[in-house]
MIDOSE-1310 file (N, C-alpha, C; in nm, 2 decimals, decimal comma, always signed):
residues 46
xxxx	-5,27/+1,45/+3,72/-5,14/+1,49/+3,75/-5,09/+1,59/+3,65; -5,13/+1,57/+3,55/-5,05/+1,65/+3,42/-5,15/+1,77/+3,42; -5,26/+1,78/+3,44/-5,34/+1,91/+3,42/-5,30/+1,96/+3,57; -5,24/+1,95/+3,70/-5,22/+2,00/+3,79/-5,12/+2,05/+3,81
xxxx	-5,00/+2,02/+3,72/-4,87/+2,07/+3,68/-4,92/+2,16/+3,56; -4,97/+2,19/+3,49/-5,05/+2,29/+3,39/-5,11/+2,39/+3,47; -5,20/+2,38/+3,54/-5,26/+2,50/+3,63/-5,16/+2,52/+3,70; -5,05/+2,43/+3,78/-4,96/+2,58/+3,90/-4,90/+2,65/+3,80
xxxx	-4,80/+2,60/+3,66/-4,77/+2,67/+3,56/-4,84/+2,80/+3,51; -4,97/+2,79/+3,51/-5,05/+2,90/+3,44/-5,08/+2,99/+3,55; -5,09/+2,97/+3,69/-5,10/+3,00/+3,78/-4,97/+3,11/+3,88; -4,82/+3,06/+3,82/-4,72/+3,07/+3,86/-4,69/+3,21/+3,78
xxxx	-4,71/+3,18/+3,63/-4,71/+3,30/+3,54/-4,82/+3,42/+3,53; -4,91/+3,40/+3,59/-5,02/+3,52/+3,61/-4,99/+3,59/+3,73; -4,93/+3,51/+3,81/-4,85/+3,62/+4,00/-4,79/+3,66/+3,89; -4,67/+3,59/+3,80/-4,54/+3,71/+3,78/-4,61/+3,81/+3,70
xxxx	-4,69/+3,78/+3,63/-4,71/+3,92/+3,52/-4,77/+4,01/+3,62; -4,84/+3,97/+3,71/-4,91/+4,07/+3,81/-4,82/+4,13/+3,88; -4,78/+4,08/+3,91/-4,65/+4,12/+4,03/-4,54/+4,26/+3,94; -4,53/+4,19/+3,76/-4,46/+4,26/+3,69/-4,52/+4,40/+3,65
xxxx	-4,65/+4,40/+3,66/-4,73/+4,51/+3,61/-4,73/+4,58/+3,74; -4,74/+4,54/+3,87/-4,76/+4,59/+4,03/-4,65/+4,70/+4,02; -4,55/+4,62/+3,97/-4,41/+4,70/+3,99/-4,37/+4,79/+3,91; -4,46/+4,80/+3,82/-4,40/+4,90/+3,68/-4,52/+5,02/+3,74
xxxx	-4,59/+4,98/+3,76/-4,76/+5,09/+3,80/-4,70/+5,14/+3,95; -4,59/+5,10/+4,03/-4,53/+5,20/+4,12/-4,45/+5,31/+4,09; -4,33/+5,20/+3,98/-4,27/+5,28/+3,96/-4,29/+5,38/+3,91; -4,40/+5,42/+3,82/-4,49/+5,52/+3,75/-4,51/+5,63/+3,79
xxxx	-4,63/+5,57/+3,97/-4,66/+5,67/+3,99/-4,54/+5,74/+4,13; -4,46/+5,69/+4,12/-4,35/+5,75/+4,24/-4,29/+5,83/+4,15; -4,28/+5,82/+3,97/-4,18/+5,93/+3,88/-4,32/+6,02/+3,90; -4,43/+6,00/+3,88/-4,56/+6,12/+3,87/-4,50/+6,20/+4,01
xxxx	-4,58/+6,14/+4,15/-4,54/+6,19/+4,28/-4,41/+6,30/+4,26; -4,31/+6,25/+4,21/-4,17/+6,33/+4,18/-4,18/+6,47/+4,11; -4,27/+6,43/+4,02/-4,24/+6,58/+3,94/-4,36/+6,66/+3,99; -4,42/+6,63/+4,06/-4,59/+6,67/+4,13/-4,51/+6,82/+4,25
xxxx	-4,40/+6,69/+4,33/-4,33/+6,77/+4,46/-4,23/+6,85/+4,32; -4,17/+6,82/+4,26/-4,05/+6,96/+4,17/-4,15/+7,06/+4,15; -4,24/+7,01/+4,09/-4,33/+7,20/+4,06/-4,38/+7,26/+4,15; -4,43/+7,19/+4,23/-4,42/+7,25/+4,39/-4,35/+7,34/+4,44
xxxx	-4,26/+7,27/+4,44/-4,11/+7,35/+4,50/-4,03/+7,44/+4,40; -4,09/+7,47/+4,21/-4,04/+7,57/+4,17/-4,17/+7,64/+4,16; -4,26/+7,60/+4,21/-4,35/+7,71/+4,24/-4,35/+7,83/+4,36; -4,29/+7,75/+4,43/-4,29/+7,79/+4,59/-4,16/+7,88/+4,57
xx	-4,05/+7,89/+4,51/-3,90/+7,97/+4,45/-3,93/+8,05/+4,36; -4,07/+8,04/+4,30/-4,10/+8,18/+4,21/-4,23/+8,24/+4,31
């Protein structure tokens, strides 16, 4: 019982850190994607 409440615990915390890293590694590459389309488009105005 006590090691089964230990594993969903350790189990519970490895979704969030995944989930927390999933979400940081979007947000990353959507600021990349962003400045990828700006030079684009000040390329395309020069």
């Amino acid at each position: 019982m006590w090691f089964d409440r230990y594993g969903s615990q350790i189990l519970i915390s490895n979704v969030n850190s995944l989930l927390g890293t999933r979400v940081k590694n979007s947000f990353v590459t959507n600021k990349i994607s962003v400045l990828v389309v700006f030079v684009k488009v000040k390329n395309k105005i020069r």
